[in-house]
C-alpha positions as CSV (number, residue, x, y, z in Angstrom):
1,X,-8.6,-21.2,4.0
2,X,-8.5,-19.8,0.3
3,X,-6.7,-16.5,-0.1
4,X,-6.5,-14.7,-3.2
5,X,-3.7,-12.2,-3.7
6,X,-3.9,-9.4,-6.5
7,X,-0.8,-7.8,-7.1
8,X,2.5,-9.5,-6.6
9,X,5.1,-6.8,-5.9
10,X,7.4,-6.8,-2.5
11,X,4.2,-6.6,-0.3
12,X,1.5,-9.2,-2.0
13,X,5.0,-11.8,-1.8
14,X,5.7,-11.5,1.6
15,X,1.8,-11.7,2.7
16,X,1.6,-14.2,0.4
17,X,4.6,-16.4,1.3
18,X,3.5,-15.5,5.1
19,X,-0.1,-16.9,4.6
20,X,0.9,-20.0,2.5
21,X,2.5,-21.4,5.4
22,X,-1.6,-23.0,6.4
23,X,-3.7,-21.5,4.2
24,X,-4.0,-22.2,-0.3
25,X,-2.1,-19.1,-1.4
26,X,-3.7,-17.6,-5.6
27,X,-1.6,-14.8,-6.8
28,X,-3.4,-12.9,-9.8
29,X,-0.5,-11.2,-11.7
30,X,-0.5,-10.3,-15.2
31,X,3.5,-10.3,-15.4
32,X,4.5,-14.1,-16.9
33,X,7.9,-14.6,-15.4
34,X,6.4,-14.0,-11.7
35,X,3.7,-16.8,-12.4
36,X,6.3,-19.2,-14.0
37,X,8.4,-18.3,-11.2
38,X,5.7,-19.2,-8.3
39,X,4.8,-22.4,-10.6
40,X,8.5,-23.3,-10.4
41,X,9.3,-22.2,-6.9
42,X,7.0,-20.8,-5.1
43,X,6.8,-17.4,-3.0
44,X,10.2,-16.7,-1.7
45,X,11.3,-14.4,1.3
46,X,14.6,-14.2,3.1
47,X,15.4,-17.3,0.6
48,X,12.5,-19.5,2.2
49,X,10.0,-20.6,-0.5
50,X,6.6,-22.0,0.2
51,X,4.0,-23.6,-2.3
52,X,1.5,-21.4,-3.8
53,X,-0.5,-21.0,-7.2
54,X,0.5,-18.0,-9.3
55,X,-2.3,-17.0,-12.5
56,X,-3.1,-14.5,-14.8
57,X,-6.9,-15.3,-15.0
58,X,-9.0,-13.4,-12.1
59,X,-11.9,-16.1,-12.3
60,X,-9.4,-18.7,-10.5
61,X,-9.6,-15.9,-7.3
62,X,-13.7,-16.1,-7.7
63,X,-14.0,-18.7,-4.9
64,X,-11.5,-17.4,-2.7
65,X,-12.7,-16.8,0.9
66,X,-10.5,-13.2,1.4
67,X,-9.0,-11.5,-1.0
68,X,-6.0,-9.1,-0.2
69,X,-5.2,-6.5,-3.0
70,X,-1.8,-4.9,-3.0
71,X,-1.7,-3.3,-6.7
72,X,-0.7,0.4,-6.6
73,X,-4.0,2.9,-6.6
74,X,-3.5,3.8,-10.0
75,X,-4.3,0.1,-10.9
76,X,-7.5,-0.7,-8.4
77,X,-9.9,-0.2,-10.9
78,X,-8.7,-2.4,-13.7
79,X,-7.4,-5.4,-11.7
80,X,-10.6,-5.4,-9.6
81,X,-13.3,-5.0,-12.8
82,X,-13.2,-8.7,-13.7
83,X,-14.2,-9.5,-10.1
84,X,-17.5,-7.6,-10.3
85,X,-20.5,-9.6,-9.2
86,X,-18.2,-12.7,-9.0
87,X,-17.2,-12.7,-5.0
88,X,-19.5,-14.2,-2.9
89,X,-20.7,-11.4,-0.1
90,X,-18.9,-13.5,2.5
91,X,-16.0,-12.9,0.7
92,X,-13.1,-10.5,2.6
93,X,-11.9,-7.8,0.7
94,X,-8.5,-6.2,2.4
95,X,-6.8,-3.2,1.0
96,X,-3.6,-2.7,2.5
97,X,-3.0,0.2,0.0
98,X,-1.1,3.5,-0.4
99,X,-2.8,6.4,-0.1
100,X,-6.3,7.8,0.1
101,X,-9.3,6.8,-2.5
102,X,-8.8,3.2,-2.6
103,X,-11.7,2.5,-0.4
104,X,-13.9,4.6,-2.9
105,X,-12.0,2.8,-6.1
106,X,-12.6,-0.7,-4.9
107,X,-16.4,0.4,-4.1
108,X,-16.8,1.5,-7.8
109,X,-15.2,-1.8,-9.3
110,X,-16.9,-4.2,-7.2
111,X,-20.4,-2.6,-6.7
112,X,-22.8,-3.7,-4.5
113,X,-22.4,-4.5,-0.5
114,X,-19.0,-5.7,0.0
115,X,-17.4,-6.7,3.1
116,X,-14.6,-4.4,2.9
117,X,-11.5,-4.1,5.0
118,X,-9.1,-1.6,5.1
119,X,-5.8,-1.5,6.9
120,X,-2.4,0.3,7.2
121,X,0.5,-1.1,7.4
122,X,4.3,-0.5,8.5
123,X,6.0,-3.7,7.0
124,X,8.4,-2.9,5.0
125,X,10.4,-5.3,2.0
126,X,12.3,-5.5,-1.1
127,X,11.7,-6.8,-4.4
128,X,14.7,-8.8,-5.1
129,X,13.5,-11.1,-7.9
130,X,10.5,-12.6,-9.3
131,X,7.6,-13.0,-6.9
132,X,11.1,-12.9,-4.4
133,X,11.6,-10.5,-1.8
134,X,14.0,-9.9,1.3
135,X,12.0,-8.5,4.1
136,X,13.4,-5.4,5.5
137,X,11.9,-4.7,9.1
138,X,8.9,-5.7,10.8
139,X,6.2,-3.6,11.3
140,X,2.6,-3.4,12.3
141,X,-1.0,-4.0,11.1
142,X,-3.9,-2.4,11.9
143,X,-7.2,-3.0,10.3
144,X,-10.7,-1.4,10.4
145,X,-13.9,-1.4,8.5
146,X,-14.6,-0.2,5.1
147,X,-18.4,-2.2,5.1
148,X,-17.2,-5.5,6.7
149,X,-18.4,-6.8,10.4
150,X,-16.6,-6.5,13.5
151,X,-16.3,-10.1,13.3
152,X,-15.1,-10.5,9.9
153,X,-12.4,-7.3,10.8
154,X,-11.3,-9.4,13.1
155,X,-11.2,-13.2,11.6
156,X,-8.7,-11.1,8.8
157,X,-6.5,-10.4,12.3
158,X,-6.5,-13.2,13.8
159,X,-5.2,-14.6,9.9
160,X,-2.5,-12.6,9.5
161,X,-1.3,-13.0,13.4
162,X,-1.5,-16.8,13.0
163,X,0.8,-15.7,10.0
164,X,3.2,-14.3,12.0
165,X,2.4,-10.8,11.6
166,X,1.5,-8.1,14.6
167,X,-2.0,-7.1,13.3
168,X,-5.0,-5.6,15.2
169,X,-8.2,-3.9,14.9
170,X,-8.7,-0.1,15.5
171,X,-12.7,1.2,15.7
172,X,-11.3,3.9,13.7
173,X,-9.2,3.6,10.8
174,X,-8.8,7.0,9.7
175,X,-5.8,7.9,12.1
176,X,-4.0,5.1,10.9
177,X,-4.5,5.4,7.2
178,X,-4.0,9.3,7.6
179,X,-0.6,8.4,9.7
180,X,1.1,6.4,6.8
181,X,-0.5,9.0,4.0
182,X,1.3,11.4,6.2
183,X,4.7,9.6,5.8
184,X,4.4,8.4,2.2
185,X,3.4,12.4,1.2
186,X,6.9,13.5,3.3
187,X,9.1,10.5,1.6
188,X,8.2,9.2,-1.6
189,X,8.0,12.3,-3.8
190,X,11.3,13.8,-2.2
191,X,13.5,10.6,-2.4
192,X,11.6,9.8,-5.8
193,X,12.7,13.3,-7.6
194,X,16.2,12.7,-6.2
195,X,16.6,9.6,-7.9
196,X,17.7,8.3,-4.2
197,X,16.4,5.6,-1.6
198,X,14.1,6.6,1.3
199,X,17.6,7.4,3.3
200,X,18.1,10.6,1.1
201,X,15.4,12.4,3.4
202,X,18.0,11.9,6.6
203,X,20.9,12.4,5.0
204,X,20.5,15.2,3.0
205,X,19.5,18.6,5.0
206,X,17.5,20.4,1.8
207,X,15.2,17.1,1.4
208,X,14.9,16.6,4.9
209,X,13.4,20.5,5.0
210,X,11.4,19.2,2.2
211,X,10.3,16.2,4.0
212,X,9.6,17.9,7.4
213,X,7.3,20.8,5.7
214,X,5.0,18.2,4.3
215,X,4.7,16.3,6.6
216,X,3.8,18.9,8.9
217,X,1.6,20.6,6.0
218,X,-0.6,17.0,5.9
219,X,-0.7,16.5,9.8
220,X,-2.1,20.1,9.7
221,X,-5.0,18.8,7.4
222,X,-6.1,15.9,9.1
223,X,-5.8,18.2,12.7
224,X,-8.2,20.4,10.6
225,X,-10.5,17.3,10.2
226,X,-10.3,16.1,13.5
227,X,-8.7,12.9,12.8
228,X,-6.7,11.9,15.5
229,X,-3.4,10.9,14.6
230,X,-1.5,8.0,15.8
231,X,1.7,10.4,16.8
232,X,1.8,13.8,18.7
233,X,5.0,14.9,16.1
234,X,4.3,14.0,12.6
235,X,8.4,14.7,11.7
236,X,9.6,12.2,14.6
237,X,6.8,9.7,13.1
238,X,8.7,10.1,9.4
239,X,12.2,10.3,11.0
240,X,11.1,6.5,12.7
241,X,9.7,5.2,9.1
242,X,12.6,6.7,7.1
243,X,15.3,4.8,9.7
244,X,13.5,1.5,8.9
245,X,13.6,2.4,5.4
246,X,16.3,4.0,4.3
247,X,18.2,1.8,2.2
248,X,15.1,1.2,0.1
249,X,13.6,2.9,-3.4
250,X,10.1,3.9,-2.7
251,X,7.9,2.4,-4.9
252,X,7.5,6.5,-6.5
253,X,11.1,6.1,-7.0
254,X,10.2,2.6,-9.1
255,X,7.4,4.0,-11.0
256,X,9.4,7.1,-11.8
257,X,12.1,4.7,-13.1
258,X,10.0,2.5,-15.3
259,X,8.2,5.7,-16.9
260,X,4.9,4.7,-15.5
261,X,2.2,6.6,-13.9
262,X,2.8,7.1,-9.7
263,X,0.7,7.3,-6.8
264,X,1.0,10.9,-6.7
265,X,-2.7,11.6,-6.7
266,X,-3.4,9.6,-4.1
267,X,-0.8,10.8,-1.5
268,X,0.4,14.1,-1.8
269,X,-2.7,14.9,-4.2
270,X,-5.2,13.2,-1.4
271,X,-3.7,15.9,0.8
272,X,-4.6,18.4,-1.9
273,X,-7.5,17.4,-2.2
274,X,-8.8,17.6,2.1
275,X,-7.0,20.9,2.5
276,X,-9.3,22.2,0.3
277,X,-12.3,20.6,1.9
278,X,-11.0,22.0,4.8
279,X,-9.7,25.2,4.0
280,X,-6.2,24.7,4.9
281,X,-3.4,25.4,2.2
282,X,-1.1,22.9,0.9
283,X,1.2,24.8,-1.1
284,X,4.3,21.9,-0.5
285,X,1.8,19.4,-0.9
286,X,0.8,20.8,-4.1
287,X,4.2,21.7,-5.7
288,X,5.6,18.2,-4.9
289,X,2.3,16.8,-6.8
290,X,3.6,19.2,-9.7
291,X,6.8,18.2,-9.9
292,X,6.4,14.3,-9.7
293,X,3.6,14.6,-12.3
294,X,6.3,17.1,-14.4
295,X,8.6,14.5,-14.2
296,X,6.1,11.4,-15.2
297,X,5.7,13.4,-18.2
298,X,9.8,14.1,-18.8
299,X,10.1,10.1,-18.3
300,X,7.2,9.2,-20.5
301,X,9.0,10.7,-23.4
302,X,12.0,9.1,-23.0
């Protein structure tokens, strides 16, 4: 089969690299030292490499048969434009995202009827070089439908378990996508304004008050909107993904770093954003948003 990967960070690699193992592997990515580095070497994780084809020109994805995009939110729009009106409708389209609005950002850039995908996941790795990563702890899939068929929601499964990955499909993909928005909203912006990895949240008492009051601030919201979440305590969920995690800088932290815009708006604002559909206040939601858009702005200017 002939997968297309946009985005190349520690995520797109290891599905990548995973997926190369039977399938033809194209990694858009606008970066040139990752695509001479995947000429060269290939994708690498845990040191393994394995053959795939690394370009900066969308219209060598136009014929791919699923196309997985792992860009941050911020970026949907613009790396998904060129592919407009080019994908055949058989064509899988699998977010595996941060955040809420992707589904509606992919939508816009695409038009049309798509066969859309949309998944969570808990895997978890680290960028250690150029389209290189060192995989950090398993974790699970789970995928539902954004506009595709139960039957192509399931062909993307059955890929990414022949892959090696633990992957199913849920009827509803809300609880899972609200789940991880839940955990990104209690980790990201904390250990991101620290300037420390995800571990800061356990370690530190003050964050970890931090943490634990958005997170329960979000599960609050999605209670409100009778989404029904994968976990009966939201902090004991965070706790889990910040033990698997903790020696890692969230990709917040990375985009904080590198004076670029973050996913804010689409995690802690997404919460934001359904408290006020719902009526339920987000105040910590809504000062972390603040603060990590306060500090885009300090870095921007530096």
């Amino acid at each position: 089969m002939r997968i297309g990967i946009v985005g190349s960070g520690a995520l797109g690699t290891l599905f990548g690299q995973r997926l190369a193992a039977s399938n033809e592997v194209v990694l858009l990515e606008r970066k040139r030292e990752v695509v001479a580095a995947v000429e060269r070497e290939g994708l690498r994780v845990d040191g393994e490499a394995r053959a795939a084809h690394a370009t900066g020109e969308p219209r060598e994805l136009f014929g791919v048969q699923v196309l997985f995009v792992f860009v941050r939110a911020t970026d949907t729009l613009r790396a998904l434009r060129p592919f407009a009106a080019q994908l055949s409708p058989a064509t899988a389209i699998v977010s595996l995202q941060n955040g809420l609005g992707n589904e509606e950002a992919i939508k816009t850039s695409l038009g049309g009827m798509i066969s859309l995908v949309i998944g969570a996941t808990t895997e978890s790795a680290l960028t250690v070089g150029p389209a290189e990563t060192r995989r950090v702890g398993e974790g699970n899939t789970v995928l539902g439908s954004a506009g595709a068929s139960p039957d192509t929601v399931n062909r993307v499964v059955r890929l990414l378990v022949d892959a090696g990955f633990r992957a199913s499909a849920a009827y509803d993909i809300r609880p899972h996508l609200w789940g991880k928005l839940i955990a990104n909203a209690a980790i990201n912006p904390v250990a991101a304004l620290l300037d420390r990895p995800n571990g800061v949240v356990l370690t530190d008492p003050h964050a970890g008050d931090v943490a634990r009051s958005l997170a329960q601030e979000a599960a609050t919201v999605a209670n409100a909107m009778r989404i029904p979440l994968p976990f009966s305590d939201p902090w004991s969920y965070v706790r889990t993904i910040v033990e698997q995690t903790s020696e890692l800088d969230n990709s917040m932290l990375y985009d904080l770093r590198a004076g670029a815009p973050t996913e804010v708006d689409f995690i802690n604002g997404a919460v934001v954003s359904a408290g006020r559909r719902a009526a339920v206040p987000t105040p910590y939601n809504e000062t972390l948003t603040a603060l990590v858009k306060a500090r885009e702005a300090t870095r921007a200017h530096q």
